[in-house]
N, C-alpha and C positions, 0 to 999 in steps of 0.2 A: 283693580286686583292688587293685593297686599305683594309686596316683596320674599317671595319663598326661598331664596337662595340664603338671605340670612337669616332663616326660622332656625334655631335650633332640632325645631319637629318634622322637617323635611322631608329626611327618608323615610322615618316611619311612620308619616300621615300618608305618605304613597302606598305604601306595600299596605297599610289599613285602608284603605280605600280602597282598595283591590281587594279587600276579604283577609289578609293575615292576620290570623286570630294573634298570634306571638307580638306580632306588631299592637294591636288595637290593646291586648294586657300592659305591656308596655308603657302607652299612652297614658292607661288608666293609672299607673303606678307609679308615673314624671308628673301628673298633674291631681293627683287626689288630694292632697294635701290641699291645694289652692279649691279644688273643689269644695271638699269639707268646711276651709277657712271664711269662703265666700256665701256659701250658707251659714253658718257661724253668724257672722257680722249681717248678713238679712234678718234674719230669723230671731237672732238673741237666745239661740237655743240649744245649749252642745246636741242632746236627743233629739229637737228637729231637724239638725244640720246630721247627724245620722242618718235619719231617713231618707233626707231630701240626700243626700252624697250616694246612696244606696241608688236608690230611684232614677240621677243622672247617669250614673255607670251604666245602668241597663238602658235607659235613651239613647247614652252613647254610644254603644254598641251596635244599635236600629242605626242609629242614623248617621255612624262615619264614614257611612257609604255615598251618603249622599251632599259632605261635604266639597263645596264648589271653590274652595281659597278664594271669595270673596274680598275675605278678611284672612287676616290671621289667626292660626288656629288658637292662640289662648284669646280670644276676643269672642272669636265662637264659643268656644268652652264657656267663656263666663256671662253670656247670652244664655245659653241651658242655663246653664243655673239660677240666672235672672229671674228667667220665666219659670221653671221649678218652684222657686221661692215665692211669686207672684200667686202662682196656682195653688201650692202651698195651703199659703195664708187665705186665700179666697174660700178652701173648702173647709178650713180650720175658725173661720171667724164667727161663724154662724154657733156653729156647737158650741164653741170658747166661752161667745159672749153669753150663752144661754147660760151655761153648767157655773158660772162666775157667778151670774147673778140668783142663781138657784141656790149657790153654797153659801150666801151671803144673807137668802131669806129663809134659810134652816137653820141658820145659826153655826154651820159649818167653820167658814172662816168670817170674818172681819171685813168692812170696806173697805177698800185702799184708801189711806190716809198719808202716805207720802215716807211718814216715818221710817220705815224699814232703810228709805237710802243712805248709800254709805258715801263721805265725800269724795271718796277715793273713785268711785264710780260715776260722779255728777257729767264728765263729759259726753262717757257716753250714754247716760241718762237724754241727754239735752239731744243726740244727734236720734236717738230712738224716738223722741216728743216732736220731731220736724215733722212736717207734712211727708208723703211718702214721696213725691216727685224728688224734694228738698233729699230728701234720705238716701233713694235711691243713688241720687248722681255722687254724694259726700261718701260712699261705700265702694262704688265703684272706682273714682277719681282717688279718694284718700287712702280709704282702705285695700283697694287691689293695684291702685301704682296706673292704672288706665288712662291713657291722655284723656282731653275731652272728647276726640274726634271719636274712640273706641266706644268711650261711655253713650255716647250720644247716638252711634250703629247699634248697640244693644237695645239702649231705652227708643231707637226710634222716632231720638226727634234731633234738629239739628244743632253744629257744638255749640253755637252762640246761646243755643239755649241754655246747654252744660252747663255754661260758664256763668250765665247768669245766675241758674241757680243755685252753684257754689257760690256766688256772691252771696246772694240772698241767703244761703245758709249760716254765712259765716257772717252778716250780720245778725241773727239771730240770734245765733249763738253767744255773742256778743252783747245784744237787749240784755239776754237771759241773764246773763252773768253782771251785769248793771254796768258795762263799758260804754254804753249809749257813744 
């Protein structure tokens, strides 16, 4: 069990889990941002990260009842949103890749050909081309400040896995860049 005395979300993870609507608004309103942000950085998509931050507030609502302080509450939070973004992408890939490759044999848009990137953008070009395991953990650990141990309760698997595959990412990323 996580240590709750120093959660900043203490009292009001109590009285929401008890049903205080005032409380559970609250919550939503100290953690949207990081909600939003976290689909942002999955997604790569301010309007997905819309929907998908819309979509968690109502999850979270169902189910702050049934938070057990496991973890800590922003570690649970950013688990929703994990899987949000997962399931996401899963019901989104299908359509995506069709309508892409439909708009490309009508003459709609153009193949992607690389062009369009800007340098200014290549890092995080390079962390969106990672495998999704690689991606996942460098979003979680880089982008939301997550130890490994947190990252690694979300993704469900163990930290040493984490860690390795922040290594592995950051050699990567590193090939990419021709630092061999």
């Amino acid at each position: 069990m996580a240590d709750f005395a120093s959660d900043p979300d203490s009292d009001l993870l109590s009285a929401a889990v008890d049903g205080d609507r005032r409380a559970v608004e609250a919550l939503l309103r100290r953690h949207y941002d990081r909600i939003h942000g976290l689909a942002w950085q999955l997604t790569g998509s301010r309007s997905d990260a819309d929907d998908i931050a819309q979509d968690v507030c109502c999850v979270l609502v169902e189910k702050i009842g049934g938070f057990r302080r496991e973890a800590k509450f922003s570690t649970w939070l950013c688990g929703i949103v994990f899987n949000a973004c997962r399931d996401f992408r899963r019901r989104r890939r299908s359509f995506a890749g069709f309508t892409e490759r439909l708009a490309v044999v009508v003459g709609l848009a153009r193949a992607p050909d690389g062009r369009d990137l800007h340098d200014a953008m290549w890092l995080r070009s390079a962390i969106a081309r990672l495998k999704p395991a690689y991606r996942d953990a460098v979003v979680l650990v880089a982008g939301q400040q997550l130890s490994h141990a947190e990252a690694a309760e979300i993704l469900g698997i163990a930290e040493a896995t984490v860690s390795w595959r922040m290594h592995e990412a950051r050699r990567l990323i590193a090939i990419a860049r021709g630092e061999d």
